[in-house]
N, CA, C and O of each residue as an XYZ file, in Angstrom:
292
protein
N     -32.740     64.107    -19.595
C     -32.782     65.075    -20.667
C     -34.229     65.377    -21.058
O     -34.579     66.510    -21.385
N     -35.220     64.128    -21.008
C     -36.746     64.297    -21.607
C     -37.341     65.294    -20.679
O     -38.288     66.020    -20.983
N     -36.605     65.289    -19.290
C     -37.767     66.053    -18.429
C     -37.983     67.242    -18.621
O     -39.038     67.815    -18.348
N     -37.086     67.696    -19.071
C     -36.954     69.173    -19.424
C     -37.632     69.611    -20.786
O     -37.529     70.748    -21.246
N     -38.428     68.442    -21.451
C     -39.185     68.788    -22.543
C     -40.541     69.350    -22.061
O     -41.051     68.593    -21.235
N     -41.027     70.076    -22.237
C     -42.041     70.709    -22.101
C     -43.618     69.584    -22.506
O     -44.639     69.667    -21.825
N     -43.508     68.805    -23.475
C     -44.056     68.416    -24.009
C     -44.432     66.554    -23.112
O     -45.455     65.869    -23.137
N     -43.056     66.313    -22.425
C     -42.817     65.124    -21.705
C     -43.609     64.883    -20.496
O     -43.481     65.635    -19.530
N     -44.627     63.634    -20.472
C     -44.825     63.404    -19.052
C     -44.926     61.847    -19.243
O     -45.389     61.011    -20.019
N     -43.744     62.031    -17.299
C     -43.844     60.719    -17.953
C     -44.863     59.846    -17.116
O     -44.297     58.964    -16.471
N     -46.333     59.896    -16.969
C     -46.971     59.661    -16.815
C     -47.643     58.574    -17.951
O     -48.053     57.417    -17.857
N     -47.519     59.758    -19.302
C     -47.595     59.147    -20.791
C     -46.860     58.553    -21.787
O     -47.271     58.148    -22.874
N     -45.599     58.524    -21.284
C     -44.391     58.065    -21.747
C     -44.591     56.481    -21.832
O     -44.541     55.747    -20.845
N     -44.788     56.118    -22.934
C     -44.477     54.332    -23.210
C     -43.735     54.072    -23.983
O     -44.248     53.683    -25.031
N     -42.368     54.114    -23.958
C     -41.397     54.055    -25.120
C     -40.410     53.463    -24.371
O     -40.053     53.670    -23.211
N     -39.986     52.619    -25.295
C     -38.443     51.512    -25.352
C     -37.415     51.960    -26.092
O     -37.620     52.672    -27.075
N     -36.510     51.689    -25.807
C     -35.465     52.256    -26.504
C     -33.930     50.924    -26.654
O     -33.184     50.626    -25.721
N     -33.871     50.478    -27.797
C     -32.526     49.102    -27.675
C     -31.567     49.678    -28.750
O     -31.756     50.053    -29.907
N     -30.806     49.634    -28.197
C     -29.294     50.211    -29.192
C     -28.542     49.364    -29.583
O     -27.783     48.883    -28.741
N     -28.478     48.943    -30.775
C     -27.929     47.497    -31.234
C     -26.558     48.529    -32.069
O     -26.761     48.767    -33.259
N     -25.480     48.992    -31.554
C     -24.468     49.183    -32.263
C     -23.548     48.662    -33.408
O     -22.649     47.936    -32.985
N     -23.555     48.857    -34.755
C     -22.541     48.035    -35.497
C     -23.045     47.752    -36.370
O     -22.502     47.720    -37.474
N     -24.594     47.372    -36.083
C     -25.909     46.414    -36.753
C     -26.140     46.969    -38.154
O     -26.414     48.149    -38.376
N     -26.008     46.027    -39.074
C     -26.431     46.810    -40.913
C     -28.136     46.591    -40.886
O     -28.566     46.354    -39.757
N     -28.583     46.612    -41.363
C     -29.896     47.219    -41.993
C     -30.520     45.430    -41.855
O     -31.540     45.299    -41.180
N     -29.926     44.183    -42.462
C     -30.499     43.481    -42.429
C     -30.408     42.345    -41.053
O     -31.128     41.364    -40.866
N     -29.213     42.880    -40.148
C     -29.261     42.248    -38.853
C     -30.477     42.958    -37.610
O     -31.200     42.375    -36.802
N     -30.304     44.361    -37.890
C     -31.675     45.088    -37.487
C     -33.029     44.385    -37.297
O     -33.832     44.127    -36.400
N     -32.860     44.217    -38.578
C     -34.592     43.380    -38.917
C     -34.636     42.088    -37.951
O     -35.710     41.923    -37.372
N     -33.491     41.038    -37.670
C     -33.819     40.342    -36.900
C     -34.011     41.069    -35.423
O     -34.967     40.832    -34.685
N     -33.182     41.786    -35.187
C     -33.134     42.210    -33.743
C     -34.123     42.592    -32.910
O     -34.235     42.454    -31.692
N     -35.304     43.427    -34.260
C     -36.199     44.126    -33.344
C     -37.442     43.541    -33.417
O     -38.486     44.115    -33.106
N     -37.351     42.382    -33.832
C     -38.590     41.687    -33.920
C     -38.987     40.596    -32.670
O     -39.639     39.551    -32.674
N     -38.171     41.460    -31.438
C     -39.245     40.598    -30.264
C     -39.597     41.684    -29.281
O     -40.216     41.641    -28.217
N     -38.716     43.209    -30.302
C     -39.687     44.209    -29.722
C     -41.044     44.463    -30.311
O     -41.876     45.060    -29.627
N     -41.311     44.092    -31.425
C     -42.454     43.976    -32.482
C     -43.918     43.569    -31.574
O     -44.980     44.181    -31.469
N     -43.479     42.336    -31.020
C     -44.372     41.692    -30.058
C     -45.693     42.887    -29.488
O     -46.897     42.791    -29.727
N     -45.167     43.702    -28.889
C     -45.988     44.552    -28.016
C     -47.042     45.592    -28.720
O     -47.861     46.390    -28.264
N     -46.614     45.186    -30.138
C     -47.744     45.858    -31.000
C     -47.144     47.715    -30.639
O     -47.942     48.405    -30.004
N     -46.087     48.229    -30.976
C     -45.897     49.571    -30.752
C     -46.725     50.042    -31.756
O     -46.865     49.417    -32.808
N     -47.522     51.526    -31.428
C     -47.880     52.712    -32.410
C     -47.311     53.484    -32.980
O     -47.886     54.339    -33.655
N     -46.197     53.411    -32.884
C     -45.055     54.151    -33.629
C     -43.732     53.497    -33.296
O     -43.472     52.871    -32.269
N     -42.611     53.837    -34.746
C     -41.546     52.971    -34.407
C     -40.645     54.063    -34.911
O     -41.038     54.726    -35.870
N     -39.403     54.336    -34.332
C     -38.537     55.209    -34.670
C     -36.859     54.561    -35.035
O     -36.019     54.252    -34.189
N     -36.754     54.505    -36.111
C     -35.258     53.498    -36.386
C     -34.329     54.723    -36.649
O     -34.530     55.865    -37.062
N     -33.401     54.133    -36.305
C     -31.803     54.848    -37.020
C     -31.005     53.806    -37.198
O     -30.369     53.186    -36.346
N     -31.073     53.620    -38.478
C     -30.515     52.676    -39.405
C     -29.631     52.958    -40.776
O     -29.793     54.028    -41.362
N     -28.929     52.223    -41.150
C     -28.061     52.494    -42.547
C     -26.405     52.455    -42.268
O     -25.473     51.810    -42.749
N     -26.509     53.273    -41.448
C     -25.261     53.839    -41.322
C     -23.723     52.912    -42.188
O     -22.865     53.111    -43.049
N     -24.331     51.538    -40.930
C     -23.234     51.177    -41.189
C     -23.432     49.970    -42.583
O     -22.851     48.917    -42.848
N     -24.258     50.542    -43.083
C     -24.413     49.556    -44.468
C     -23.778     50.498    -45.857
O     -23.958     50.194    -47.037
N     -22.893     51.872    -45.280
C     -22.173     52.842    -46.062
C     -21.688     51.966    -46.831
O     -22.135     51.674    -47.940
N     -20.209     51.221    -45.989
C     -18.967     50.699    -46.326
C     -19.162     49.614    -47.676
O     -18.374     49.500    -48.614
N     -20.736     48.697    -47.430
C     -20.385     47.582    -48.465
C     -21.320     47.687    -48.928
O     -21.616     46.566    -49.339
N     -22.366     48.633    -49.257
C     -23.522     48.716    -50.208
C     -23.601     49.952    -51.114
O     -22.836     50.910    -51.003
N     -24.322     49.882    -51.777
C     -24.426     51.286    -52.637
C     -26.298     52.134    -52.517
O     -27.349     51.749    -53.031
N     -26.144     52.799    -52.031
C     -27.247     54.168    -51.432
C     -28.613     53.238    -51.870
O     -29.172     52.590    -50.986
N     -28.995     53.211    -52.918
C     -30.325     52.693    -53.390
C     -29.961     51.312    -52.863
O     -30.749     51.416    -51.924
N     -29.437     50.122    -52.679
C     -29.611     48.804    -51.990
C     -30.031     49.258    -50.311
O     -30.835     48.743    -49.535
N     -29.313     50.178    -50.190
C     -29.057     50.669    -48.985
C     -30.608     51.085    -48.578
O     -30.883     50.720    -47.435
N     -31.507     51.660    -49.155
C     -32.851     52.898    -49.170
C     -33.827     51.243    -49.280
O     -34.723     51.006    -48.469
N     -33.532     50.472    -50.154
C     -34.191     49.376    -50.350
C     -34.260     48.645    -49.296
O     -35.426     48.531    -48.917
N     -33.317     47.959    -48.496
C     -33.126     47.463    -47.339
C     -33.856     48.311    -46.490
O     -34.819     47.661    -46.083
N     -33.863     49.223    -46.118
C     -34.262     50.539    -44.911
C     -36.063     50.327    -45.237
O     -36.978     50.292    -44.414
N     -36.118     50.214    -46.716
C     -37.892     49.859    -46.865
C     -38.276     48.537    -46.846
O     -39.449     48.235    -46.625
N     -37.642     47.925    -47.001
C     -37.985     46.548    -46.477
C     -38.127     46.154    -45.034
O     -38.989     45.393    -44.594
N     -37.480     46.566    -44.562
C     -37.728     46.469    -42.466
C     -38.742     47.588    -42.507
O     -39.572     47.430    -41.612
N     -38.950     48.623    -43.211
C     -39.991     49.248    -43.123
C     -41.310     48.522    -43.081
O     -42.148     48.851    -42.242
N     -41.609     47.258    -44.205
C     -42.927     46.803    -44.518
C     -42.530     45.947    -43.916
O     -43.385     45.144    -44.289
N     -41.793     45.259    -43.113
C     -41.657     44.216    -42.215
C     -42.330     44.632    -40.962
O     -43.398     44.052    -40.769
N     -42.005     45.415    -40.145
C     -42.388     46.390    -39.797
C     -44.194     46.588    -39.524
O     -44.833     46.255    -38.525
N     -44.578     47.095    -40.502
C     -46.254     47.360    -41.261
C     -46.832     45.644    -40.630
O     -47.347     45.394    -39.540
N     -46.602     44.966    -41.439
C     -47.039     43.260    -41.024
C     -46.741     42.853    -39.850
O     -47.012     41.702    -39.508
């Protein structure tokens, strides 16, 4: 699908990609911390989702900034 980005080469392409399905906001945080290792320059999450069912929006935004500054360190 990337090749067809105009913008894509993957010459320059250094990106990982791990799909932890199911995962709430605070199992995340363990998960991606032995991708952390490699010192990435940018980090792209999609997270929350499934922290709908048993949290309420602001615990929810709180958690999401906390792996954020986990993250930062």
């Amino acid at each position: 699908m990337v090749e067809n980005c105009p913008m894509y080469s993957p010459m320059k392409a250094r990106s990982m990609s791990r799909i932890f399905q199911g995962t709430t906001v605070d199992v995340m945080s363990d998960y991606m911390m032995p991708s952390l290792h490699i010192k990435p320059t940018e980090v792209i999450l999609y997270v929350g989702t499934n922290n709908v069912k048993s949290a309420e929006p602001r615990e929810i935004a709180e958690r999401i900034a906390n792996l954020g500054l986990k993250i930062q360190n």
